[in-house]
N, C-alpha and C positions, 0 to 999 in steps of 0.2 A: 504493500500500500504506500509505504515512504521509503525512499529511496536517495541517499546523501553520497555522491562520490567527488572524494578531491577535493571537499567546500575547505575555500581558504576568507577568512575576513580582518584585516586589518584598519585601526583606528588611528591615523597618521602615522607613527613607528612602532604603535604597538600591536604587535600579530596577535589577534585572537586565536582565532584557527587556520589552523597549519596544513589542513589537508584531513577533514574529517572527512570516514566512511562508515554508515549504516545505513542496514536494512530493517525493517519493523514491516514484517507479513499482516494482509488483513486480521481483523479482528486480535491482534496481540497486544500483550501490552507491556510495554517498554519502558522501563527506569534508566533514566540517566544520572548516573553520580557522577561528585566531585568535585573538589572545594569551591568556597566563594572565590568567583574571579577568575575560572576555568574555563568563562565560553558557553555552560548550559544555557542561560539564558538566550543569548547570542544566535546559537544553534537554534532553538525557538523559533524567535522572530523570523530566521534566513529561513525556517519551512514553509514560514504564515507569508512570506515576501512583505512582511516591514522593511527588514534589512536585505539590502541585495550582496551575493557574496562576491567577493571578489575574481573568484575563482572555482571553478568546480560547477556541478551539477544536482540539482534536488527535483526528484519525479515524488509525482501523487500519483499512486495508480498507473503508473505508465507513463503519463503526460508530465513536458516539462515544464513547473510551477512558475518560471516564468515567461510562458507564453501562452497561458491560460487568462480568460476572461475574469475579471477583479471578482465581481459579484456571484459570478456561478463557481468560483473556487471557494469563495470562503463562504457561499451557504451550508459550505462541506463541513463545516466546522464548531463546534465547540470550545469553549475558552474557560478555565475556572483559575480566575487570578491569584495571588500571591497576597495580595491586599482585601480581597475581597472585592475593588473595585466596583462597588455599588453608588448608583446615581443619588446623593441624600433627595434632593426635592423631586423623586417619583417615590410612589407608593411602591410597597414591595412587589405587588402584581407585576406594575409595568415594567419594573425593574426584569422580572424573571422574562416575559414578554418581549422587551426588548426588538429584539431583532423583527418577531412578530409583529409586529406595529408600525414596522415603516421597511420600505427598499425591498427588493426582489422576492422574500420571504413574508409580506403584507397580507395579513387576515384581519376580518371584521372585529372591532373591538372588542362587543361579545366574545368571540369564538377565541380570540385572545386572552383574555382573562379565562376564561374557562380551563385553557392548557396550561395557563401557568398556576390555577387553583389544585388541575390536577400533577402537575410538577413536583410543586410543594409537598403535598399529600406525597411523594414519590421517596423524599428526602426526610419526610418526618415530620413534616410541619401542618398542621390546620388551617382549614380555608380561613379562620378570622384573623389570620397571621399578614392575609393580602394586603388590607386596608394599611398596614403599619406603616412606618419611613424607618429607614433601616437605622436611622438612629433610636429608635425604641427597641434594638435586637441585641441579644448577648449575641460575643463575639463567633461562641458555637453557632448560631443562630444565622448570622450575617453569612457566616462559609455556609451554611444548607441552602441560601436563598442563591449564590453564588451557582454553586453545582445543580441546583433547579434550571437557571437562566442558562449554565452550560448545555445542559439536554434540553432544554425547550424544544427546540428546533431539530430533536431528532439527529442529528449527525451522525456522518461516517465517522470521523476520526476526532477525538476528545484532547485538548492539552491541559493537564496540571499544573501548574507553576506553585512549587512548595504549597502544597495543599494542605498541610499542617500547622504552618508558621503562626506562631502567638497565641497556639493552643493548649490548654492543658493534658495530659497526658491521657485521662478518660475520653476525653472530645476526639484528641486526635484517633484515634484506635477508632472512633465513633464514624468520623469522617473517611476516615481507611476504608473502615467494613462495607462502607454505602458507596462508595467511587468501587469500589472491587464488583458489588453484587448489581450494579450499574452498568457497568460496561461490560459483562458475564448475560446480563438480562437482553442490553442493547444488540449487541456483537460487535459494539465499535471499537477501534485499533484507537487502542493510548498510549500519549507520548508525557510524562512524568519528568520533571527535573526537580531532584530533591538532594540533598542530602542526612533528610531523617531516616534511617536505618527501619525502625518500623517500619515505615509507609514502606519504603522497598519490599519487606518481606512480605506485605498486606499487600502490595498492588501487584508487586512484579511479576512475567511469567518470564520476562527476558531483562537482564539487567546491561546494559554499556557506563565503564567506566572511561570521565573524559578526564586529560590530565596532561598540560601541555600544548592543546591544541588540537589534540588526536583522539582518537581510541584505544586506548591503553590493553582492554579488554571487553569482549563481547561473551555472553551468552545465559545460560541457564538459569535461574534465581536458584535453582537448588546445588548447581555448583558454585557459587559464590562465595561462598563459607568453606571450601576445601580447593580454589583454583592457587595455584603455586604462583600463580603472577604478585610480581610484589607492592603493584601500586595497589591492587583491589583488599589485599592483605591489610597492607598497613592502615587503608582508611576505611575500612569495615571494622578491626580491632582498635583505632581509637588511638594507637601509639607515636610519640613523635619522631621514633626514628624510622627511617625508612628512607627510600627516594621519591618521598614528598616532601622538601622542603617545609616548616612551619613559618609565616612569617611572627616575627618580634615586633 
């Protein structure tokens, strides 16, 4: 379904990525590790074509994302931010609606709200949760409305951006369990950049470690924990020595 060969992206002297390659087959879903400042993010964007890369190649399905029509590529898509990135002055409805409500993806208001009543209900929340502004939400709360507005719209392929961050340890595992039984339910292919170790074990069925600007390592979630590479080693076990440098 996604397909990365050679993406190179640099920010005046500073190389992000150096020549990334993966694959993430339909319906899989794929963790990317690796510390703050490694390019996950980066990589992100260069899928969505926020960022164009320098260099290299990124296919959706076949087709290369950048010669693809803006609007019919990313009704492909799903987004659940890092921030939450909720509109305050819309109601939580329109908030999950979103996309529904206006541009190529346009349903009647009613029918609008109706998907995103049943969204919510999807993630755990009550229809009288709609009327709210997301400033009336715990922070749990704000990331369900998030991952609501992500599936709104049915998508093929899902992105995470640290779907855990600012969570408590109940919540996170909370929010784990319903992005895993989500995209299990759906069969959309997701692409994850985290480096909470939970969430990897909770989401992952394919893990890529990024480090450098490359891929250090690809594969199994359940080899992870026993592959002899020594970057996925050192920053799975948490220790400072290794060839990851810490910075001070």
């Amino acid at each position: 379904m996604i397909e990365l060969q050679g993406v190179h992206k640099s920010f005046g002297p500073k190389k992000v990525l150096r020549g990334v390659d993966l694959k993430i087959d339909s319906g899989e879903s794929m963790v990317i590790i690796g510390g703050s400042g490694t390019g996950k993010s980066v990589t992100l964007k260069c899928v969505l074509g926020l960022i164009a890369p320098d260099a290299g190649r990124i296919a959706l399905d076949g087709q290369n994302v950048a010669k693809q029509d803006r609007d019919a590529f990313l009704a492909k898509f799903g987004m659940l931010f890092q921030g939450g990135a909720l509109f305050d002055s819309m109601p939580v409805w329109q908030n999950v609606a979103f996309r529904l409500l206006r541009g190529s993806l346009k349903r009647p208001k009613s029918e609008a709200r109706e998907i995103a009543i049943e969204k919510l209900r999807r993630v755990g929340l009550t229809p009288d949760v709609a009327d709210l502004f997301p400033a009336e939400l715990s922070g749990g709360m704000q990331k369900r409305v998030g991952l609501a507005r992500a599936i709104a719209a049915d998508p093929q392929v899902i992105f995470f951006d640290e779907p855990t961050t600012g969570l408590d340890p109940i919540m996170a595992g909370v929010i784990n369990d319903l992005i895993r039984e989500i995209v299990v339910e759906m069969g959309a292919t997701a692409m994850t950049i985290t480096h909470d170790m939970s969430s990897v074990r909770a989401i992952a069925d394919k893990v890529a470690m990024l480090h450098d600007g490359v891929i250090k390592w690809s594969g199994p979630v359940a080899e992870m924990d026993t592959t002899p590479d020594p970057y996925v080693r050192q920053f799975v076990s948490g220790v400072a020595e290794g060839p990851i440098e810490a910075v001070r």
